[in-house]
C-alpha positions as CSV (number, residue, x, y, z in Angstrom):
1,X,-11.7,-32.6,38.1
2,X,-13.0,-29.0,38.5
3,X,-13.1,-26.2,35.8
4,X,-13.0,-22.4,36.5
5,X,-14.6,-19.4,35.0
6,X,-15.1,-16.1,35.8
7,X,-18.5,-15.0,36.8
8,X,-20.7,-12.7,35.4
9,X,-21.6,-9.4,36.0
10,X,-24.9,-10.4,38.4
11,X,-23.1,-13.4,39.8
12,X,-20.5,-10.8,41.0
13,X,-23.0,-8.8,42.6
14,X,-24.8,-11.5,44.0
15,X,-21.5,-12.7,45.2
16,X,-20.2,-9.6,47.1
17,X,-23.5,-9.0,48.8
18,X,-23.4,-12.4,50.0
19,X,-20.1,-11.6,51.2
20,X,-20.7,-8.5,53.2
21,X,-23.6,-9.7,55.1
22,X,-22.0,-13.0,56.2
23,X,-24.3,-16.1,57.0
24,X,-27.9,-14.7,55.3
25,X,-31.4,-16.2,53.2
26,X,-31.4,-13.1,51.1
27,X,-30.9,-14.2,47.7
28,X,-32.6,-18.0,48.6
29,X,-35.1,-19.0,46.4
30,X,-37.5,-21.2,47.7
31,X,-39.7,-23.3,45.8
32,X,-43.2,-24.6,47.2
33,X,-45.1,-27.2,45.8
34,X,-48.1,-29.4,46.7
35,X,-50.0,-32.6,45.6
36,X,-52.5,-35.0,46.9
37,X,-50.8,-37.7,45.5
38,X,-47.6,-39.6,46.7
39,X,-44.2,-39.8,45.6
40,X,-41.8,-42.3,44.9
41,X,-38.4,-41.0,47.1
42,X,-35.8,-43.4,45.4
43,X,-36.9,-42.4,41.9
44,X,-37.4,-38.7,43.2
45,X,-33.3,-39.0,44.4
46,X,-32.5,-40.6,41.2
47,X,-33.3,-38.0,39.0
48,X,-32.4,-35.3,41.4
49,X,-28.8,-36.8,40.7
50,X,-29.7,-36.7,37.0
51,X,-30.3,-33.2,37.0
52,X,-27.2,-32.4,38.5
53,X,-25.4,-34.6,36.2
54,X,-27.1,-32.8,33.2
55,X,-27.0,-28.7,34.8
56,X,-23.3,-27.2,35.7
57,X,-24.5,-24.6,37.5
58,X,-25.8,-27.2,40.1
59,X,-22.2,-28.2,40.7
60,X,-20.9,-24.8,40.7
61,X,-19.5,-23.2,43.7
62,X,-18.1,-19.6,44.1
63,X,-14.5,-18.2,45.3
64,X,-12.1,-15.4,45.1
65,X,-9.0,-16.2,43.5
66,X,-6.6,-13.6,44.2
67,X,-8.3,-10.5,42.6
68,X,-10.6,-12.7,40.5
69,X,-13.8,-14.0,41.6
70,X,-14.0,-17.6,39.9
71,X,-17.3,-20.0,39.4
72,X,-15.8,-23.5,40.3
73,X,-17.7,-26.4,38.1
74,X,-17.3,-29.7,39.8
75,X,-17.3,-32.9,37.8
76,X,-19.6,-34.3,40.0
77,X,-21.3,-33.7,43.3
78,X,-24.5,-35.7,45.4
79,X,-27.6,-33.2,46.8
80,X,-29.4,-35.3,49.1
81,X,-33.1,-35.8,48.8
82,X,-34.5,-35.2,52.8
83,X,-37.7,-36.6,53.8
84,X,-40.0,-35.9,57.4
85,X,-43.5,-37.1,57.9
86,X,-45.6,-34.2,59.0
87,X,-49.0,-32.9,60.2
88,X,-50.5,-30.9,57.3
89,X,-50.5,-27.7,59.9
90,X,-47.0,-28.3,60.7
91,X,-45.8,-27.8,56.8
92,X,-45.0,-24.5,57.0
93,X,-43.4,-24.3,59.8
94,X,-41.1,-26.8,58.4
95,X,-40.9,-24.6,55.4
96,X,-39.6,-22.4,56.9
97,X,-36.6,-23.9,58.7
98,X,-35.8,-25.5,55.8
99,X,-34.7,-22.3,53.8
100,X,-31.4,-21.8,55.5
101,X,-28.3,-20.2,54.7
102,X,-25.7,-21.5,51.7
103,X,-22.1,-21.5,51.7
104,X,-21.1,-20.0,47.8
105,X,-17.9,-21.2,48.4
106,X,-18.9,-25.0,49.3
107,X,-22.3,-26.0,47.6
108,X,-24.3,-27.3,46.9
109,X,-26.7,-24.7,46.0
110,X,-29.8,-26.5,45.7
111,X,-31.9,-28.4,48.3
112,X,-34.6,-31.0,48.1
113,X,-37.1,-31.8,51.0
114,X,-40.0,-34.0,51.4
115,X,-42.5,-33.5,53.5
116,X,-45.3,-36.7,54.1
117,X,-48.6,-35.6,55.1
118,X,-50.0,-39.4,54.9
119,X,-53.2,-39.4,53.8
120,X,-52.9,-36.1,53.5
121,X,-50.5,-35.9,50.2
122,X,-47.2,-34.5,49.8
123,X,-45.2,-31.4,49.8
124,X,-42.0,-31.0,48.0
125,X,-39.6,-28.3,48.8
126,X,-36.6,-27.1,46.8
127,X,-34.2,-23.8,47.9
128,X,-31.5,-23.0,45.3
129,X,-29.5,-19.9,45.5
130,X,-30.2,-16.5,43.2
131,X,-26.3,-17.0,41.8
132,X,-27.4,-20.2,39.9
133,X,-30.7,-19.7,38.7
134,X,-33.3,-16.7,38.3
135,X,-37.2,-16.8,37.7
136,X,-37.1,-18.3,34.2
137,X,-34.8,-21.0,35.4
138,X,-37.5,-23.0,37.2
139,X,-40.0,-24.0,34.5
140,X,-36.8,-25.5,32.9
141,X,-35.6,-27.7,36.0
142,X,-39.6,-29.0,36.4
143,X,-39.3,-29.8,32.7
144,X,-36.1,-31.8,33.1
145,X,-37.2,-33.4,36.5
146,X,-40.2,-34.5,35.3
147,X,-38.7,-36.5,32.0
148,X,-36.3,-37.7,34.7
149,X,-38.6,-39.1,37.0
150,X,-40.2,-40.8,34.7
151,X,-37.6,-42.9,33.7
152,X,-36.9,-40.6,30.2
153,X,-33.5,-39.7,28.7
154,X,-32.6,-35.8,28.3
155,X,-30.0,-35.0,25.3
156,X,-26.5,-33.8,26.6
157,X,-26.5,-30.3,26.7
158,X,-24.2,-28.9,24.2
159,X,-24.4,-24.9,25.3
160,X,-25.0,-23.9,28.8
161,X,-24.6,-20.7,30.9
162,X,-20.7,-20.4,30.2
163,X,-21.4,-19.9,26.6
164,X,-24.1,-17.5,27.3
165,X,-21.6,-15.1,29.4
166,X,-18.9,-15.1,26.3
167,X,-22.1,-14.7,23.9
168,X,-22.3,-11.6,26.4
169,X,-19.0,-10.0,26.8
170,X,-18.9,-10.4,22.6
171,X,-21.2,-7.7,22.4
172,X,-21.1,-3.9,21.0
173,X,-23.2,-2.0,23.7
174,X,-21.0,1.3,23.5
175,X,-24.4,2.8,21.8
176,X,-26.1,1.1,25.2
177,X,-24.1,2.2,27.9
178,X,-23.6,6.0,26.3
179,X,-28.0,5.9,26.7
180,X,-28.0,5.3,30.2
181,X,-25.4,7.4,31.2
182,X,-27.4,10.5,29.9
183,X,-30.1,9.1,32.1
184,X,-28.3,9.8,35.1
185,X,-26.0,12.5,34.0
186,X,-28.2,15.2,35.6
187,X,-28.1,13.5,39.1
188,X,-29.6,10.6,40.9
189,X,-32.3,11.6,43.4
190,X,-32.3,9.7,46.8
191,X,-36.1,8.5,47.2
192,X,-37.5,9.5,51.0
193,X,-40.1,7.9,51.9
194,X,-42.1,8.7,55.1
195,X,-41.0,5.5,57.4
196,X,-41.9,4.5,60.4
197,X,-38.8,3.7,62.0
198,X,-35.5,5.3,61.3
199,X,-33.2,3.8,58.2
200,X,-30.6,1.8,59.7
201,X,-27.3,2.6,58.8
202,X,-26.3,-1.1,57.3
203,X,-29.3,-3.0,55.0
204,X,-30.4,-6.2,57.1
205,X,-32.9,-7.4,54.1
206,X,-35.1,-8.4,56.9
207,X,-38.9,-8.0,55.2
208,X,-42.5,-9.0,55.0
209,X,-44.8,-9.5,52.4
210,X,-49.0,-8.2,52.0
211,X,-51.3,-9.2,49.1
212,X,-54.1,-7.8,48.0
213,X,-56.8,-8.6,45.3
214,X,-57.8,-6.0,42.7
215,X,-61.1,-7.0,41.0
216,X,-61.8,-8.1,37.7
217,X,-64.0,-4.6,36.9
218,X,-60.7,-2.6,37.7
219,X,-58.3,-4.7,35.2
220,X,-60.8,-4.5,32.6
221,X,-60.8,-0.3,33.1
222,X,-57.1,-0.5,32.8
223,X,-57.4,-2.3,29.7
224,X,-60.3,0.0,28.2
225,X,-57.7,2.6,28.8
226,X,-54.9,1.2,27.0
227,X,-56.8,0.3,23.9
228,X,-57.8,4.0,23.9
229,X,-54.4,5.5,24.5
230,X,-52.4,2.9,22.3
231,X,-50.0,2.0,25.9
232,X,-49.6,-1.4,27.7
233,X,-51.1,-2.4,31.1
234,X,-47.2,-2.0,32.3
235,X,-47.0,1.9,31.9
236,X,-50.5,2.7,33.4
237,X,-49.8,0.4,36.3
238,X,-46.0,1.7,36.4
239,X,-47.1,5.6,36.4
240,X,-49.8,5.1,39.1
241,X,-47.0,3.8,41.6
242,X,-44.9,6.6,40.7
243,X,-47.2,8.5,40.9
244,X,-48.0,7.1,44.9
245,X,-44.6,7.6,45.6
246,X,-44.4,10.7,44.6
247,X,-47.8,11.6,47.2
248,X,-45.7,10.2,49.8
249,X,-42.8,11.6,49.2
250,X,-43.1,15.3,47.6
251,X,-40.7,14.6,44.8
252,X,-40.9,14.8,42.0
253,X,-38.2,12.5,40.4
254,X,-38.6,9.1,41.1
255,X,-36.1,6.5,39.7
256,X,-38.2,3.2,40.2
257,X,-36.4,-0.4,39.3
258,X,-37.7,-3.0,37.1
259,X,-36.4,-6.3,36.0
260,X,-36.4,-8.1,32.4
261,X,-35.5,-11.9,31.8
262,X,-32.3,-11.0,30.2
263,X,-32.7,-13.9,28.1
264,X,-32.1,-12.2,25.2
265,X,-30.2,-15.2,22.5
266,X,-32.4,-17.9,21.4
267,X,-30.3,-20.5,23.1
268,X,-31.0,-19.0,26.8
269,X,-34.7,-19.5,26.4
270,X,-34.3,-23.3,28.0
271,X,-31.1,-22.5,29.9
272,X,-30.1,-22.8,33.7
273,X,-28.5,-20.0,35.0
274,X,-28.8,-16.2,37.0
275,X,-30.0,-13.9,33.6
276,X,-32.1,-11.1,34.8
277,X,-31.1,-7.6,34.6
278,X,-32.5,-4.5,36.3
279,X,-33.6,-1.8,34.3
280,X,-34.2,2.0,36.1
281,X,-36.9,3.6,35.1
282,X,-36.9,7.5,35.8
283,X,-39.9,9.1,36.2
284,X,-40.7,12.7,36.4
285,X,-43.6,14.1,37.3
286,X,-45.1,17.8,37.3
287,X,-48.2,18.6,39.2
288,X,-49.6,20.7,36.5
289,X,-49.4,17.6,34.4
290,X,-52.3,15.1,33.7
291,X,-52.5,11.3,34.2
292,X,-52.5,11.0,30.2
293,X,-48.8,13.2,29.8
294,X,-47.4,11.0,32.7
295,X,-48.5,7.6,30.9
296,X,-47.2,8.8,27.4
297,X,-43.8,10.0,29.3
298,X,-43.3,6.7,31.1
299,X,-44.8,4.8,27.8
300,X,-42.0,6.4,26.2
301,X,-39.2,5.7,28.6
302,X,-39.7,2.3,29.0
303,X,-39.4,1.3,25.5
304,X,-36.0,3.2,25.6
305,X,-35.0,1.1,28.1
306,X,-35.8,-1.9,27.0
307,X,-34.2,-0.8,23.6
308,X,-31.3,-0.6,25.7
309,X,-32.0,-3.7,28.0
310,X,-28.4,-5.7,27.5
311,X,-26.3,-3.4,29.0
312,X,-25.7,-5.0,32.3
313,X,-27.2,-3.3,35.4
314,X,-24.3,-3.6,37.8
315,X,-22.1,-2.6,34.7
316,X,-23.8,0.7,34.5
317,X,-23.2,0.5,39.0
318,X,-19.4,0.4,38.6
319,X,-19.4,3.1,35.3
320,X,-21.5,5.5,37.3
321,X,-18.7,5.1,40.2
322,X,-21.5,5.7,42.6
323,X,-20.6,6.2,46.3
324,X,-21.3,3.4,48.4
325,X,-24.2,3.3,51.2
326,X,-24.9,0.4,52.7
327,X,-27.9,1.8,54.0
328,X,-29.7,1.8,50.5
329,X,-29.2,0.0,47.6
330,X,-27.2,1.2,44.0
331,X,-29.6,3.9,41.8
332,X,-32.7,2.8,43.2
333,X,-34.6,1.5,46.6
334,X,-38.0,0.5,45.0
335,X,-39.0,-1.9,42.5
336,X,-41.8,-2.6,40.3
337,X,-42.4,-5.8,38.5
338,X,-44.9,-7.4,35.9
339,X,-45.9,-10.7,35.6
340,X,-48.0,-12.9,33.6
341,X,-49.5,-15.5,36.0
342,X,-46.5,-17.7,35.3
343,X,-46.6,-19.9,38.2
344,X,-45.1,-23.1,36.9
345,X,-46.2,-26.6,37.3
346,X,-44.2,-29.5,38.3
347,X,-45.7,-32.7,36.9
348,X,-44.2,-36.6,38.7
349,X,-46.3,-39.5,36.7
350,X,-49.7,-38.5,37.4
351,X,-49.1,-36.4,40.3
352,X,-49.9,-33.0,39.4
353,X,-47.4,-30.3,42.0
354,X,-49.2,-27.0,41.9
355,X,-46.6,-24.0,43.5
356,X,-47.6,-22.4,46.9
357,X,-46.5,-19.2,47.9
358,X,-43.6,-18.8,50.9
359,X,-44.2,-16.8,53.7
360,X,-41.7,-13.8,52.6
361,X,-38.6,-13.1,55.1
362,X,-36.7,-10.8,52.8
363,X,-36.7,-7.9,51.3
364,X,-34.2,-6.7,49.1
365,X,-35.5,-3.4,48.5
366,X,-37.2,-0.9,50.7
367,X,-40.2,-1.6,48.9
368,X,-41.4,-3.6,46.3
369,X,-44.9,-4.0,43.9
370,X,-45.3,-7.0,42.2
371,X,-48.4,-7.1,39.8
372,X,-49.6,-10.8,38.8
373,X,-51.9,-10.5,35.8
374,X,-54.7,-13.6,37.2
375,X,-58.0,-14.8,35.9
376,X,-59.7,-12.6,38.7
377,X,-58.2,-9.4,37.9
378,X,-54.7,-8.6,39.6
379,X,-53.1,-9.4,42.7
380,X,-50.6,-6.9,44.2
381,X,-47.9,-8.4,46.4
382,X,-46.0,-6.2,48.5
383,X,-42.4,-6.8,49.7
384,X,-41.7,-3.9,52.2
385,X,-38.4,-4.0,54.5
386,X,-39.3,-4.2,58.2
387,X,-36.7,-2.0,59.5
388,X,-38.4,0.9,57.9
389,X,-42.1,-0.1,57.6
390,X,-45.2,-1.6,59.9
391,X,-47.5,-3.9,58.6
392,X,-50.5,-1.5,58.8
393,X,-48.3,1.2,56.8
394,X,-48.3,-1.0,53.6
395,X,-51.9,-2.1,53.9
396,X,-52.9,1.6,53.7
397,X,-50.2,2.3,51.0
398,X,-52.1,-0.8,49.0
399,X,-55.3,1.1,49.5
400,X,-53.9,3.5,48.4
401,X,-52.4,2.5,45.3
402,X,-56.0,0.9,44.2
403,X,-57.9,3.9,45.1
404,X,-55.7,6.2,43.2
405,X,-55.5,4.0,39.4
406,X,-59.4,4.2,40.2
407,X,-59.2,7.9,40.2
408,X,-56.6,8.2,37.4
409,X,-58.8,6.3,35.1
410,X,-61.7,7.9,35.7
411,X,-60.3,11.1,35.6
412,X,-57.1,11.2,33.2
413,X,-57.2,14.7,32.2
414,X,-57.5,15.7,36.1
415,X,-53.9,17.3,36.8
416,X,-51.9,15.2,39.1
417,X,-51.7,17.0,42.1
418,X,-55.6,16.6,42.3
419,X,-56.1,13.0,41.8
420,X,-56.8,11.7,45.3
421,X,-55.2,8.6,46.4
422,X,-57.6,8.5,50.0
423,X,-61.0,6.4,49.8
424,X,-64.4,9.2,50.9
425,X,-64.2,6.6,54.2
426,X,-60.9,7.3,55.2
427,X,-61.7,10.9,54.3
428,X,-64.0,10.7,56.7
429,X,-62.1,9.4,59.6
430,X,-59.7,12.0,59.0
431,X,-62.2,15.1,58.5
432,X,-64.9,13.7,60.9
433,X,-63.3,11.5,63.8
434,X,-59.6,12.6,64.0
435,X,-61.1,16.6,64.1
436,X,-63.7,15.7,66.4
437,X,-61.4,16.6,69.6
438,X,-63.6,19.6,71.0
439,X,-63.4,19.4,74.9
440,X,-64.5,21.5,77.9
441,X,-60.9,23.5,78.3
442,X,-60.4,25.9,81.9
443,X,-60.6,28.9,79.9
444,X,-59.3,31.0,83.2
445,X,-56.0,29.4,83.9
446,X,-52.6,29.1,81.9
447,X,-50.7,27.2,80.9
448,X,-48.5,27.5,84.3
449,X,-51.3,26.8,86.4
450,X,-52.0,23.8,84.8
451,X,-48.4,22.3,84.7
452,X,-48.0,23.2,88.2
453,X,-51.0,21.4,89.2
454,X,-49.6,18.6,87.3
455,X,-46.3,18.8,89.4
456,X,-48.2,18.5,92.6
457,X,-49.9,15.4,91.5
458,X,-47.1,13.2,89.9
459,X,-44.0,15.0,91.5
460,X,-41.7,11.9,90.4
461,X,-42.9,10.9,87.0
462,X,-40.7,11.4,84.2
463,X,-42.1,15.0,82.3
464,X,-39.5,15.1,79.8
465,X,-36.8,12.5,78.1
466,X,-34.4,13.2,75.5
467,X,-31.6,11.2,74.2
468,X,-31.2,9.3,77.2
469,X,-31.9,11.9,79.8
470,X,-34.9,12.6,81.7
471,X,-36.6,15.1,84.3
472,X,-39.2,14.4,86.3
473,X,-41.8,16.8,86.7
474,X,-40.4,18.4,90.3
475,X,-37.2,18.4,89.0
476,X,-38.7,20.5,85.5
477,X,-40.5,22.4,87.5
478,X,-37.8,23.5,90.4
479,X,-35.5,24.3,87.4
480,X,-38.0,26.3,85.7
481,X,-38.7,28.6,88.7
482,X,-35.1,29.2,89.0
483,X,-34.8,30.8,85.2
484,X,-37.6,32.3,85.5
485,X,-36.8,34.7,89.0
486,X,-33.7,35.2,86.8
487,X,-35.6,36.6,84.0
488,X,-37.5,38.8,86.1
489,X,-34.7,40.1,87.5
490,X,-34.1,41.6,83.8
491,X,-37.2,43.3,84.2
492,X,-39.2,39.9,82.2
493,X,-43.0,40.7,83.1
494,X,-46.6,40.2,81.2
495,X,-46.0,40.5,77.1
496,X,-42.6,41.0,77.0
497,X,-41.0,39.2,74.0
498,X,-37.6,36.9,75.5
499,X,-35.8,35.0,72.6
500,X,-34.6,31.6,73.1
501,X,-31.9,30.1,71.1
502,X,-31.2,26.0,71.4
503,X,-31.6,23.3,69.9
504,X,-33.5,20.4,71.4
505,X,-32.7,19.3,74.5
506,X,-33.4,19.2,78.3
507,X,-32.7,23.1,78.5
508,X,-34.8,24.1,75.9
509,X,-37.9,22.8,77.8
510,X,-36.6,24.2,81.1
511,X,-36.1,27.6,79.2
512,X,-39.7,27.7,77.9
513,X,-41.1,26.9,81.3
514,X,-38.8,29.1,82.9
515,X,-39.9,32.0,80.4
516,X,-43.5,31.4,80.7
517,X,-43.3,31.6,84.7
518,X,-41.7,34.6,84.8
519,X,-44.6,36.2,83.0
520,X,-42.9,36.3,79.5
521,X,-43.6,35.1,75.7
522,X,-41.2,33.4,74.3
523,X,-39.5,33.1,70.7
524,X,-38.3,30.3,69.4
525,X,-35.0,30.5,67.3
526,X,-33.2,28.0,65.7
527,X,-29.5,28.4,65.9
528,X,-29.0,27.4,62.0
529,X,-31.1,30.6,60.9
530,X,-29.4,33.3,58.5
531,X,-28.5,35.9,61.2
532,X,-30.6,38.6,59.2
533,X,-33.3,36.9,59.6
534,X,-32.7,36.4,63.2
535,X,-32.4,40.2,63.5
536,X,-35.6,41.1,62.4
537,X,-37.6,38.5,64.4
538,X,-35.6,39.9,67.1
539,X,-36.3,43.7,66.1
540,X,-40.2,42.8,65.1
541,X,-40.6,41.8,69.0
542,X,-38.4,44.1,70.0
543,X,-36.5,42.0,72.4
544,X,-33.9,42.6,74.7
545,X,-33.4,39.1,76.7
546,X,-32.7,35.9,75.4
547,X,-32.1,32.3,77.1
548,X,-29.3,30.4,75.3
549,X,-29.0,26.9,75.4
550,X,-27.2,24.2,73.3
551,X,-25.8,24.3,70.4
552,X,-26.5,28.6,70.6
553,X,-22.5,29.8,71.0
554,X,-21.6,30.6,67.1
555,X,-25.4,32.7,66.5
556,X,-25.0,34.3,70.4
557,X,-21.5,35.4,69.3
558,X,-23.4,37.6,66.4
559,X,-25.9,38.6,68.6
560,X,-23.5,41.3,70.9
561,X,-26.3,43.9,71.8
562,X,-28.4,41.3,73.8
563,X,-28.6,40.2,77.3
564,X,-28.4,37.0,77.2
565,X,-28.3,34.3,79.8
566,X,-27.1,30.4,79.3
567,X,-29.2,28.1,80.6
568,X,-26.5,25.6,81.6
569,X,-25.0,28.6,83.6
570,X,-28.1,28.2,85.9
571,X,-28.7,24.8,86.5
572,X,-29.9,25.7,90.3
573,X,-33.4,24.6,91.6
574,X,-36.1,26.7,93.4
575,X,-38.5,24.5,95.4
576,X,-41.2,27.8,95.9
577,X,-42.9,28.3,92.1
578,X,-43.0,32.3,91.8
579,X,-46.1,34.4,92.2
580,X,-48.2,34.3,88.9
581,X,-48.3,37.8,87.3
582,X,-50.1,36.5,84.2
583,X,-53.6,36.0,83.0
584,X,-54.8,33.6,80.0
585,X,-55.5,36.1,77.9
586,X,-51.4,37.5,78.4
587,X,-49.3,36.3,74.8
588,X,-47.5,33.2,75.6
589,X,-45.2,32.9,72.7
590,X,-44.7,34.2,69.0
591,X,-43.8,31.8,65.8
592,X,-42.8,33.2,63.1
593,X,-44.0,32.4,59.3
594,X,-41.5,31.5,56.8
595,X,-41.9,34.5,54.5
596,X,-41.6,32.3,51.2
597,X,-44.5,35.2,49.9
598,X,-42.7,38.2,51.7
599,X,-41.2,39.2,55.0
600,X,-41.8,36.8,57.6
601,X,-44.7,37.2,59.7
602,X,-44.9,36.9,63.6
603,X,-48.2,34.8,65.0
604,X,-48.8,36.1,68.7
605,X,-50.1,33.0,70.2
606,X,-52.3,33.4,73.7
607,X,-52.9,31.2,76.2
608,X,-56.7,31.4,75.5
609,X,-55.2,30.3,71.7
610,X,-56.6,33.4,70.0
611,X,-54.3,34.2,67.4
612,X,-53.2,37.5,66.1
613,X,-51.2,37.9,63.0
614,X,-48.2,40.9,64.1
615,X,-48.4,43.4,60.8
C-alpha cells in the first residue's frame, strides 16, 4: 500500500521543471564506474532489490494532487538489473543511450546496467533522477550496496528523508529569510555575457562540458596566499571568476550561484534523499579596487551566506515574486562550485569500481565552473550551454580564467581593471597578426568606382541580405543610381552633407550608395536620438537634404524645415550608373562622437581615409 507526502521545497522545483520541459535528461544523474574484475549478476540484482527494500526514495514516484504536489512511497517495487556484452570502445556509446528520460510520475527512478567487456572487465552503470538523491547521496548507496552484495545485513532505517523535511519546516529562519532579502532589495542585475549565438527565448539545457588542468605550482600560490591573507582557497578562486565575468561582461554586479550539501542535522549525514541548496553569492566589483579588497569583500560574504545557508533557495524564489523567464534561470545564470576530490568508490568482494566521468549533455546553467581540489593541483570543468556558447569560446574563457588568478596573485595590490586576463602570446596574435592587414589599396578611385566594378563582375550575386531579404549587386546598384539622380536634382554635389534617417534594412544600404553616387557625404542618424541632438548634427553639417527610410516617420515629423525624401517612395531602377563628379580625396561621410566629455564632435571621413576632426 502506498503512502503520500508532500515534497519539499527542491523536489518542487525539480518537479515543475521536469514538467515544463516534457520528456528531458536534465536533472539525470548518471553514475560511471569501472573494474577489471567481474561481477556476479544474480547477487548484483539481489542486493539492488535490497536497496530498494531498505531506501523509500527508491520507491517514490511524484504527482500533482489537485493543488498539491505529493511524493508517492510505494511498498514495494522491482528495478531491473540490465546486462550487454560489449567491446571496450563501444562503452560509451552505450553510456550514453542508457541515460534516458524518467517518468516522475511512474518510477522507478533509478537504473542499473551492466556492461561485459570479457576479458576486458566490467562496467557498471547506474542513472537515478536529481528528485531522489543529490551528490552526497551516492557514497551512501555504494556503502549500502556493497554490505549487500556481500551477503551482509543493513539495520532498518528508523529516520529517512521524510523526517528530515518536518525536521525542516520546524525551523525559525525569519532571522534567515529577512538576510537575504536585503541582499536583493536593491535589484537583481541580469548577467550579459558576450555569446556566440543569440539566447533562445525557452532554456533547452542542451550543454557541453571542457576540462582543463591547472598545475600543482599554481595551487600551491593560491594557498601561499591564503595563509598570508587569513581566506580560504574558495574566496580567491570565487573572486577570480567574478572577476572574469566581470572582463567579459562590463558589469560590475555579478550575482554568481553556489551550492552547499544542505545536510545540515546530524542524522542527514548517511541519508538518501535531494538536500542541496543554492546559495547566491553577490559580488561587487569597482575598478579602482585591488584584488586584496575584492577577496576580503567576497571572504566576507560568503560566510554571511553560509551563516544563512538553511533558508531554502527556491523559498527565497517564490518570496522575491520574481518575474518568470524561461529564457534564464531564477536570481542567477552561472554557477561556481568547490569540491574536495570526493569521487566515491564502489567496492563488490574484491572488485575495486573506480568512477569515470560522463560525457556531459546538459547544462543547467549558462555557464558553470567546477573546481576539483586533486593531488596534481586543480582541475576546472566547464559546463557551458550550447545554445549560447562554441566550444572554442570556453577553452579561451579557461585560459583565461588561469591566466588571470596568475596575475591576481602575483600582483594583488594591482587595481582590478589592470590585471590582465590575456596570455603575452595571445597578445601577440592580437597586436601582431590580427593588425598586420596593410595592403596595396587604389589610392585614385572611390569607393563608387570600386563597387561598380564589382557590379560588373558578379551582376547576380547576392550584395546585401537582411532579415530574409536580399539584393543582388545589379539590383543594389540600379536602385542606388536612381536615389542618387534624385539627390542631385536637390542640388547634392561634391561635400555636401545629406542626412539619412533609418534603421537597418535594405533601404538604408541603397540610401548610402545612392548618396555617395550622387557625389554626397552622408550622415548617419539613428531614429531613437534625442531630437536636440539630432539638430545640431544637422546644423554642425549644415544640411538641407535627408533620405528617410524605415522606422524614420515619428523623428521626420520633428524635422519640418528639411527636404526630405523616402526611400520607399523611390523604389525605381536606373540601369546607366551616373557620371562620377567625385574624387577620393572628396568627404564620403561624417560620424559623429558621443559627446560624453562635451558636445558631440563630427569625424569627416574621406575616401582616401584621412580623418579630420570638425571643430
Amino acid at each position: 500500500m502506498s503512502k503520500k507526502y508532500k515534497m519539499s521545497t527542491a523536489q518542487k522545483r525539480i518537479y515543475l521543471v521536469d514538467r515544463i520541459q516534457g520528456s528531458n535528461i536534465t536533472y539525470n544523474v548518471p553514475i560511471l564506474l569501472e573494474s577489471s574484475g567481474s561481477i556476479d549478476v544474480q547477487r548484483l540484482r539481489g542486493a539492488v532489490q535490497k536497496l530498494v527494500e531498505r531506501h523509500e526514495l527508491l520507491r517514490t514516484n511524484f504527482i500533482e494532487s489537485g493543488s498539491h504536489l505529493l511524493q508517492v512511497v510505494e511498498e514495494s517495487i522491482d528495478i531491473p538489473v540490465e546486462v550487454r556484452v560489449v567491446k571496450k570502445e563501444d562503452v560509451k556509446r552505450a553510456s550514453l543511450d542508457f541515460i534516458r528520460p524518467f517518468s516522475l510520475s511512474e518510477g522507478p527512478l533509478m537504473r542499473v546496467l551492466v556492461l561485459n567487456m570479457l576479458d576486458e572487465g566490467t562496467v557498471l552503470l547506474f542513472d537515478l533522477h536529481h528528485i531522489i538523491c543529490d551528490g552526497g547521496s551516492i557514497p551512501v548507496l555504494f556503502e549500502d550496496l556493497s554490505v549487500l552484495y556481500g551477503g551482509g545485513e543493513l539495520p532498518k532505517l528508523t529516520v529517512e528523508y521524510k523526517h528530515y523535511m518536518r525536521w525542516q519546516e520546524s525551523l525559525d529562519l525569519r532571522k534567515q529569510e529577512l538576510y537575504w532579502h536585503n541582499e536583493f532589495v536593491d535589484g537583481i542585475p541580469a548577467l550579459d555575457l558576450f555569446t556566440d549565438y543569440p539566447r533562445p527565448q525557452q532554456k533547452s539545457f542542451q550543454g557541453a562540458g571542457y576540462s582543463v588542468q591547472a598545475g600543482l605550482s599554481l595551487k600551491e600560490e593560491v594557498r601561499k596566499f591564503c595563509l598570508k591573507t587569513r581566506t580560504t582557497e574558495f574566496s580567491v578562486l570565487l573572486s577570480v571568476f567574478l572577476l572574469l565575468l566581470s572582463k567579459y561582461s562590463g558589469q560590475e554586479e555579478i550575482l554568481v550561484g553556489t551550492p552547499v550539501s544542505g545536510r545540515n542535522h546530524p542524522d542527514a549525514a548517511n541519508m538518501l534523499g535531494m538536500f542541496v541548496n543554492t546559495l547566491v553569492i553577490r559580488g561587487q566589483l569597482k575598478e579602482d579596487m585591488n584584488f586584496f579588497q575584492l577577496v576580503e569583500i567576497i571572504r566576507a560574504k560568503s560566510l554571511n551566506a553560509l551563516d544563512n545557508q538553511a533558508y531554502p533557495f527556491e523559498e527565497l524564489v517564490e518570496r522575491l515574486n520574481l518575474p518568470r523567464d524561461p529564457s534564464r534561470n531564477p536570481l542567477f545564470d552561472v554557477m561556481f562550485v568547490l569540491q574536495n576530490n570526493e569521487k566515491s568508490e564502489l567496492t563488490l568482494d574484491e572488485s575495486h569500481y573506480q568512477m569515470l566521468d560522463v560525457e556531459n549533455q546538459v547544462s543547467k546553467f549558462d555557464l558553470t565552473l567546477s573546481i576539483d581540489d586533486t593531488e596534481e593541483g586543480y582541475n576546472l570543468a566547464w559546463e557551458f550551454s550550447t545554445d549560447l556558447f562554441r566550444a572554442d569560446t570556453i577553452e579561451r574563457m579557461a585560459a583565461h580564467y588561469q591566466t588571470l588568478l596568475a596575475n591576481a596573485l602575483a600582483q594583488p595590490e594591482t587595481k582590478l581593471m589592470d590585471l590582465e586576463m590575456v596570455s603575452a602570446h595571445e597578445k601577440n596574435i592580437i597586436l601582431e597578426d590580427f593588425n598586420a592587414t596593410s595592403i596595396d589599396y587604389p589610392v585614385h578611385r572611390t569607393v563608387i568606382d570600386l563597387f561598380e566594378e564589382q557590379v560588373k563582375q558578379t551582376p547576380n550575386a547576392i550584395a546585401v541580405d537582411f532579415e530574409g531579404k536580399t539584393l543582388t549587386y545589379k539590383q543594389l546598384n540600379d536602385r542606388a543610381n536612381y536615389v542618387g539622380a534624385l539627390l542631385r536634382e536637390q542640388g547634392v554635389q561634391p561635400e555636401t552633407i545629406v542626412g539619412i534617417v533609418s534603421a537597418r534594412s535594405l533601404e538604408m544600404v541603397i540610401g548610402l550608395y545612392g548618396i555617395l553616387k550622387a557625389g554626397g557625404a552622408y550622415l548617419p542618424i539613428d531614429p531613437e536620438l534625442p531630437l536636440d541632438r539630432v539638430h545640431f548634427m544637422l546644423a554642425d553639417c549644415r544640411t538641407n537634404v535627408i533620405l528617410a527610410g524605415p522606422e524614420s516617420d515619428k523623428l521626420i515629423k520633428e524635422l519640418p524645415d528639411f527636404n526630405v525624401l523616402y526611400i520607399q517612395e523611390h523604389a525605381n531602377e536606373l540601369a546607366t550608373n551616373l557620371s562620377p563628379v567625385t574624387a577620393p580625396h572628396n568627404l564620403a561621410y561624417v560620424i559623429f562622437t558621443s559627446g560624453s566629455t562635451g558636445k558631440p564632435k563630427g569625424v569627416l571621413i574621406k575616401s582616401i581615409y584621412k580623418k579630420e576632426t570638425n571643430k
